[in-house]
N, C-alpha and C positions, 0 to 999 in steps of 0.2 A: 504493500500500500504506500504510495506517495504522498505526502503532504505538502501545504501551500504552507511559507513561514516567513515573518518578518523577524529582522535580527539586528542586534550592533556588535560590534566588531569589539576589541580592547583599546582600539581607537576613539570609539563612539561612531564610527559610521554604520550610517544603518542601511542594511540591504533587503532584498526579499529573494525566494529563491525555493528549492524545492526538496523536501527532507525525503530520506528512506526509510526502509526499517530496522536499518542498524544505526542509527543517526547521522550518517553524512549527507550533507547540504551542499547544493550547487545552486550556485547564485545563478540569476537569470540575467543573460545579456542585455546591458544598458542600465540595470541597477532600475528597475519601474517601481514605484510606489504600488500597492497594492490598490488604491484608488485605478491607478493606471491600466494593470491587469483586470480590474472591472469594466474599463471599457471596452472589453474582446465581447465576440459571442462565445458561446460554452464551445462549440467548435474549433475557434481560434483558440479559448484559452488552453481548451486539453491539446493541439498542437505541440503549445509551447510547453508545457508542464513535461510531455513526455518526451521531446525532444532533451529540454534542458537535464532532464531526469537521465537519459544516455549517457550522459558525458561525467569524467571524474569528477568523485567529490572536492571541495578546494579545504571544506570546512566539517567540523562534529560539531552537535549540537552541544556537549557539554562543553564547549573550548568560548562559547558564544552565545548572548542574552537575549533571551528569547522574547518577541516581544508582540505588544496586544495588534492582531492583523487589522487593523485597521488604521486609513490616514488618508488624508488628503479634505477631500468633502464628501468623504465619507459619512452615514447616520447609524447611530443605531435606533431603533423601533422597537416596540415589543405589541404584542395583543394580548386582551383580559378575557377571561370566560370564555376560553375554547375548552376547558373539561368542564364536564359536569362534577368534579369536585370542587373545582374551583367554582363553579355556580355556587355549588353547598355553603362554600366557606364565604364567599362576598355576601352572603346573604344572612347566612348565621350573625355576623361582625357588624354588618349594614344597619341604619336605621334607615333606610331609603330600601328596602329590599326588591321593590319589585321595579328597579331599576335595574337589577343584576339579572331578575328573572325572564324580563323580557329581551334584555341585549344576545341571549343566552340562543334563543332562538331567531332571533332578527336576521334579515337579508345581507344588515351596514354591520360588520365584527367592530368589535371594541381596539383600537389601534393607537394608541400615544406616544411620544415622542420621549426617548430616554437620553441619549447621551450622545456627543461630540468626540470625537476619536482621544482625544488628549485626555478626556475623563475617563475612560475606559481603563479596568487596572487586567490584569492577567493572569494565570498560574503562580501562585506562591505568595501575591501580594495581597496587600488590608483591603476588605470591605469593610463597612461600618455600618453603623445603625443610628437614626436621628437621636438626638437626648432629651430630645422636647415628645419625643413618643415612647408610650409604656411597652407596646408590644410591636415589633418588630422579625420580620421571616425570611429565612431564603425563598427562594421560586426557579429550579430547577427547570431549565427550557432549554430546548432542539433549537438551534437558533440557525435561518437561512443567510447565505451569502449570496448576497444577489446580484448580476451585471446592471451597468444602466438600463437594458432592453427590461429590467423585469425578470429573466432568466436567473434560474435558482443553481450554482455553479459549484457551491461546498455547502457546508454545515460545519456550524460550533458547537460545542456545550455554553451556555449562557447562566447566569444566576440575576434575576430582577431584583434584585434585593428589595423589600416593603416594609413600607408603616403600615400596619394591619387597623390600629387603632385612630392614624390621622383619615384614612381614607374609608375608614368604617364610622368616623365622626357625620361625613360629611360627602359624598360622591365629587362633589366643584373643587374638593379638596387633594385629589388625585393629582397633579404636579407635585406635590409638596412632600404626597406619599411616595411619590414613584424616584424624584428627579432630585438626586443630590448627593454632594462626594461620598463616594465609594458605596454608590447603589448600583452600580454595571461592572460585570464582570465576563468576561466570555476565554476560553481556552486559546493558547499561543499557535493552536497551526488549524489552518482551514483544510479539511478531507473535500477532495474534490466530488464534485454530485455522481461521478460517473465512477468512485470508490462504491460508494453503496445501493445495494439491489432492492433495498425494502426499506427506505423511510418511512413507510406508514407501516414497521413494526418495530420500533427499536425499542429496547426495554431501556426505562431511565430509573438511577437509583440516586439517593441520597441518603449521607448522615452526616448529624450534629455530633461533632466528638467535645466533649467537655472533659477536662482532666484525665483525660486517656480513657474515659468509658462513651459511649453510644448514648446519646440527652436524647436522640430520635434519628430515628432511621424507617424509611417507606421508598416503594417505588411505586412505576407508572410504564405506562406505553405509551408510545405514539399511537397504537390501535386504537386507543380510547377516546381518540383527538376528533371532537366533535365537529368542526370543517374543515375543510379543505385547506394544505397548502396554501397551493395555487390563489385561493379566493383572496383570503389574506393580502395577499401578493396584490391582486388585480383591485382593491381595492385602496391599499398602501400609494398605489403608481395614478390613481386619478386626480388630474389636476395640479401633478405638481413632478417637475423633472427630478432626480436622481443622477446628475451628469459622469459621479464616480461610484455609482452603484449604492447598496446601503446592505444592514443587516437587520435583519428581524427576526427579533425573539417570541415563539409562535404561540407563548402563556404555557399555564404549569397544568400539571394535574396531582400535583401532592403538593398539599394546605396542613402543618400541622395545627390540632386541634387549641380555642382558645386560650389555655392553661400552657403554650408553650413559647417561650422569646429568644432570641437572641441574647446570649451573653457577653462581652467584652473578650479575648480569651479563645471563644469557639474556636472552634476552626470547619469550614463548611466543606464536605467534600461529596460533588456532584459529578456521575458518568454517565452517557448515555453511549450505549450500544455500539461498535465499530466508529465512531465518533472523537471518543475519547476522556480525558478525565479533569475536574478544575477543583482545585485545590485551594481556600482561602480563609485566611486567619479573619475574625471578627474584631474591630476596636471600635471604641465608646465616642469618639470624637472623630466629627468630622473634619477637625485641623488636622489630625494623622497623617490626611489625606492630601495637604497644602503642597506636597514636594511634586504633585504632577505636575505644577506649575512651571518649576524646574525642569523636569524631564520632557518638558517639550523640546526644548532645545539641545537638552542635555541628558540623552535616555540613559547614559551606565548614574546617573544618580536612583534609577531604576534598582542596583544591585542593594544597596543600604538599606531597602527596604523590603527586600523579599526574602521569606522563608523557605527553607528548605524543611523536607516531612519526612521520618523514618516510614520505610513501607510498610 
C-alpha cells in the first residue's frame, strides 16, 4: 500500500511525496504542495503516485517529521448526524431536539466548516478541550480527500473534537462547539481512494486511555453511515469553489454516553480500517495550542510538541 505524505526535512523544508510499507518516501518531482496534487483528477493523480512510487526511496519516515497533509487553500469540513447514534446523542444532550431529529432525515446533510490547514494538528500532537465547557468528546471520523473536481482521491482518520455541553446549550451555538485550537485532528498520510475496495465497510474503533487503563472504548462502521459519500460531497461543492480541493470529515457514529469527558492527560486513540491510526494527547488549555502559530512558518517547532506512544 502507498501513501500520500507531507514532510520536513532537518532543514525544515517541507516536501510531499509518497511513503511504502517499509517506510521509504520518495519525494515527488517539483516538490507540489499537497493543495497542488488536488488539483489532478484521480487519474492524473494515481499517475503520479505510482510513477513516483517506482523510483528509489531518497528518505524513511522515521529520519523525517511527518506532517498534517494539508496546505495551501486547502478546508477542512466535517458533517453532523450521519449515524443514527449520533442522532441518539445530539438529541439526548439537545434542548432543541427535534432539530437533530429532522436534519437526520433531510434531503440538505448537516455540513460546517472546521478548520484552516495551519490549525490542523496530526499524529502525536495536543488536542484540547474548551475550559468554558463541562463536557467535552472525541468524534472518531473517515475523513475524505477530495480534488477541486469534487472527486474523492484518499481518506484520513479525523477526530472532530466537541463541546457536547456548549452545543447541546444551544444549536446557533455550534461554531463555538465545533471551531477552536486543537478541535481538528486528522492522520499524517493520505491512503489513496484507489488503496481501498470497501469504504462503505470499514470498521472504526476508539479508546480513551487514562492512566494506562481504557476510561472508554467502542466502535463503528462505515456500514452504518446513514448517507451517502458522495451526497455529502455534492452538496459541500454547491455554490462555492474549492480551487485546492478540501477534506471532509463524514460525522461519527460513536457518542460516549453523558457521564463521560474529556480529561486533560487523555490520550485519544482512533483507527479506522486499512486507513490507518491517530494518536492524540488531551490538554486543558487552548494556549497549548499557540505554537501553531509558529509552525506555520516554522514546522520542526512541530517536534517540541509531539508525543511519542509505547505500542
Amino acid at each position: 500500500m502507498t501513501r500520500i505524505v507531507r514532510f520536513a526535512d532537518d532543514a525544515g523544508t517541507v516536501r510531499t511525496g509518497v511513503a511504502d510499507e517499509t517506510g521509504g518516501v520518495r519525494a515527488f518531482p517539483g516538490a507540489p504542495l499537497i493543495a497542488e496534487l488536488l488539483r489532478l483528477s484521480v487519474a492524473e493523480l494515481r499517475a503520479l503516485v505510482e510513477n513516483t512510487a517506482a523510483g528509489p526511496a531518497a528518505v524513511h519516515e522515521p529520519d523525517v517529521l511527518p506532517l498534517p497533509p494539508l496546505d495551501g487553500l486547502m478546508e477542512l469540513w466535517a458533517a453532523g448526524v450521519t449515524y443514527e447514534r449520533s442522532r441518539e446523542a445530539r438529541v439526548e444532550e439537545s434542548t432543541e431536539q427535534s432539530v437533530y431529529e429532522r436534519i437526520y432525515d433531510a434531503e440538505r446533510p448537516e455540513l460546517f466548516f472546521k478548520a484552516l490547514p495551519w490549525r490542523v494538528v496530526t499524529d502525536g500532537e495536543p488536542i484540547a478541550v474548551r475550559d468554558d465547557s463541562a463536557l467535552n468528546v472525541p468524534e472518531p471520523e473517515l475523513a475524505l480527500v477530495l480534488n477541486r473536481y469534487g472527486e474523492t482521491v484518499g481518506y484520513l482518520v479525523a477526530d472532530d473534537v466537541s463541546s457536547r455541553s456548549i452545543e447541546g446549550e444551544n444549536p446557533l451555538y455550534l461554531p463555538q462547539a465545533k471551531i477552536y485550537a486543537g478541535s481538528a485532528a486528522v492522520s499524517s498520510a493520505i491512503v489513496p481512494a484507489w488503496e481501498i475496495d470497501a469504504p462503505d465497510a470499514l470498521d472504526i474503533t476508539m479508546a480513551v486511555w487514562r492512566d494506562g487503563e481504557a476510561a472508554y472504548r467502542a466502535s463503528t462502521s462505515t456500514a452504518a453511515f446513514h448517507r451517502t459519500p458522495q451526497g455529502l460531497v455534492d452538496h459541500l461543492w454547491r455554490s462555492q469553489p474549492f480551487p485546492d480541493g478540501a477534506v471532509l470529515s463524514t460525522g461519527t457514529g460513536i457518542v460516549p454516553a453523558l457521564d463521560f469527558t474529556l480529561h486533560a492527560g487523555d490520550v485519544v486513540e482512533i483507527s479506522v480500517e486499512g486507513v490507518g491510526t491517530l494518536r492524540n494527547p488531551v490538554r486543558a488549555q487552548q494556549s497549548d495550542l499557540d505554537w501553531l502559530v509558529e509552525a506555520t512558518n516554522h514546522p520542526l517547532t512541530r517536534r517540541a510538541h509531539r508525543s511519542g506512544f509505547p505500542e
